[in-house]
TIDRENDO-592116 format. One record per residue (C-alpha): residue in one letter; residue number from 1; x, y, z. Coordinates in nm, 4 decimals, decimal comma. Layout:
<volums>
   r     k       east      north         up
   A   NUM          X          Y          Z
...
</volums>
This chain:
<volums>
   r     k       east      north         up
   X     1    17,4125     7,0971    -0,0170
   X     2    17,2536     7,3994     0,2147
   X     3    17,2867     7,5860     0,3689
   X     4    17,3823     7,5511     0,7692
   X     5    17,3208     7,8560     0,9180
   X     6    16,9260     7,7949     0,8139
   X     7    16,9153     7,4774     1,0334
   X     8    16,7506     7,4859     1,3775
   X     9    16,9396     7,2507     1,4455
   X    10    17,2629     7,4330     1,3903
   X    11    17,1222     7,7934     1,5285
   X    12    17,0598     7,5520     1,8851
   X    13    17,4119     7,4192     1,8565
   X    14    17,5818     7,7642     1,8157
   X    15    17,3869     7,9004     2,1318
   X    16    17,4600     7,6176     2,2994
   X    17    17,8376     7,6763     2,2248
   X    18    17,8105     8,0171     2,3105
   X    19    17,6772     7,9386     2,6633
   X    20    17,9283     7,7188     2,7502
   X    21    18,2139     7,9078     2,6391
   X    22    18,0671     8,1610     2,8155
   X    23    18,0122     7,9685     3,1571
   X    24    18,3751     7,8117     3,1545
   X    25    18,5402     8,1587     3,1883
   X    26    18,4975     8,1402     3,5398
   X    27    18,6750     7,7796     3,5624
   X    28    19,0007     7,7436     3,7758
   X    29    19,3463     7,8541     3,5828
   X    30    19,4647     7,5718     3,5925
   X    31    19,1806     7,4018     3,4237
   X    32    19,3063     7,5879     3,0949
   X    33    19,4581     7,3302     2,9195
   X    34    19,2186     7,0658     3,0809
   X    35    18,8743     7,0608     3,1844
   X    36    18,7844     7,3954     2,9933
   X    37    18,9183     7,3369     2,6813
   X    38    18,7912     6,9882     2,6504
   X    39    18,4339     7,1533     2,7242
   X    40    18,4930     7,3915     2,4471
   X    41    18,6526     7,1632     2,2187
   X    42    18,2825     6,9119     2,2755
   X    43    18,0318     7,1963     2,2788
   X    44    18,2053     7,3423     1,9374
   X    45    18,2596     6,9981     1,7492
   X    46    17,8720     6,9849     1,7839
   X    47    17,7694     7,2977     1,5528
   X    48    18,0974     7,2262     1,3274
   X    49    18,0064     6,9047     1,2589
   X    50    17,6509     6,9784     1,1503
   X    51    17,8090     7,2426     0,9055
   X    52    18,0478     6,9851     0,8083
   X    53    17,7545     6,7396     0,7127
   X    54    17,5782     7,0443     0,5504
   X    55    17,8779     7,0680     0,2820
   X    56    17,8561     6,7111     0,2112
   X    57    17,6684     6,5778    -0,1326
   X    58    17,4830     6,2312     0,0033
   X    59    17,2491     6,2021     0,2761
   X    60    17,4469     5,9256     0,3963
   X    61    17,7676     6,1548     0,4665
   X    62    17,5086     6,3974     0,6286
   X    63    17,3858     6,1072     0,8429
   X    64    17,8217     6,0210     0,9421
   X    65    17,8654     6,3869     1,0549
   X    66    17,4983     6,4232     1,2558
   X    67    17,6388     6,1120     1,4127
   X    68    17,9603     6,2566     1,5187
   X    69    17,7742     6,5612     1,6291
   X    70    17,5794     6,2903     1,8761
   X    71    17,9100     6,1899     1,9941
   X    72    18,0395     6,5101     2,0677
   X    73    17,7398     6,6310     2,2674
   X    74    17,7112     6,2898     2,5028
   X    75    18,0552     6,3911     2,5720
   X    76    17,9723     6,7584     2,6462
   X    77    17,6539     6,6289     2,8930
   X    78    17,9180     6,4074     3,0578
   X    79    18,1636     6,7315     3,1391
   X    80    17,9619     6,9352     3,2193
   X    81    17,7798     6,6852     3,4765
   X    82    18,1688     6,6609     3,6199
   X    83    18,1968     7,0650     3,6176
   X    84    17,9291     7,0765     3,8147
   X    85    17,9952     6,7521     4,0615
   X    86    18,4075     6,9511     4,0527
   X    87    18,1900     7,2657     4,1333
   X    88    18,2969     7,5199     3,8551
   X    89    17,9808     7,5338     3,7273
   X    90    17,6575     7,6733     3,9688
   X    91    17,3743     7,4278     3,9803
   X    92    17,1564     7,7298     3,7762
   X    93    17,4006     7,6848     3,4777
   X    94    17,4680     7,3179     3,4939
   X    95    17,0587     7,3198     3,4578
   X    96    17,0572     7,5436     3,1608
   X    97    17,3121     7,4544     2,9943
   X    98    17,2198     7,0717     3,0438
   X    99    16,8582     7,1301     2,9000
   X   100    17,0288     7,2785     2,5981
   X   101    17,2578     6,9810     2,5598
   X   102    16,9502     6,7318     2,5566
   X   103    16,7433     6,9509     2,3456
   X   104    17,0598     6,9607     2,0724
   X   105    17,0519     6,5820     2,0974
   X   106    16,6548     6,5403     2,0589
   X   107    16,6993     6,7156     1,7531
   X   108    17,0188     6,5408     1,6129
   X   109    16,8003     6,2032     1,6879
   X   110    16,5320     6,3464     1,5049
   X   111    16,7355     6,4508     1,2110
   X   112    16,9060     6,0792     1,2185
   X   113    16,6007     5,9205     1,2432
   X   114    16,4469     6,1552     0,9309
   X   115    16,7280     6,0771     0,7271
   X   116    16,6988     5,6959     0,7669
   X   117    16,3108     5,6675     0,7050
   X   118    16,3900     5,8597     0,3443
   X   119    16,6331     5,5542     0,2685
</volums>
């Protein structure tokens, strides 16, 4: 068990959170119950996830919740391509917030990928 708040990993996740929580304030009204919270609900699964795994006792269990923390951030690049096609996102923070997706998912690959060579 550790300690998630020491991850990189983790720290990138949170910001990443942050940002887009922070961006989809300025989404429509009516995407309340929709779009926006679906984007929240993607961007935060990511960093809760990696906590989740941090908790756990096997590197295997680890390895199930960095997976689900994959999953949750291809969904998050996928909404916030279609904020940005929908146009409640600005091309500047659909950039931004993009890079930070892929760079979350680099390092949840490399993570993976660590944990399966030390099987």
């Amino acid at each position: 068990m550790q300690d998630f708040r020491n991850l990189k990993l983790w720290q990138k996740a949170h910001a990443l959170t942050l940002s887009i929580y922070q961006a989809s304030t300025r989404f429509p009204a009516d995407e309340r119950f929709g779009l926006t919270i679906q984007l929240r609900r993607a961007a935060s699964a990511i960093p809760i996830n990696i906590a989740d795994g941090c908790g756990r006792s096997t590197d295997m269990e680890f390895w199930k919740s960095l997976s689900t923390a994959m999953g949750s951030a291809n969904q998050l690049e996928y909404m916030l391509l279609l904020s940005r096609d929908l146009g409640f996102l600005s091309e500047e923070t659909y950039s931004s917030c993009n890079a930070d997706c892929t760079e979350v998912k680099r390092m949840i690959a490399g993570l993976i990928q660590s944990l399966h060579t030390e099987r």
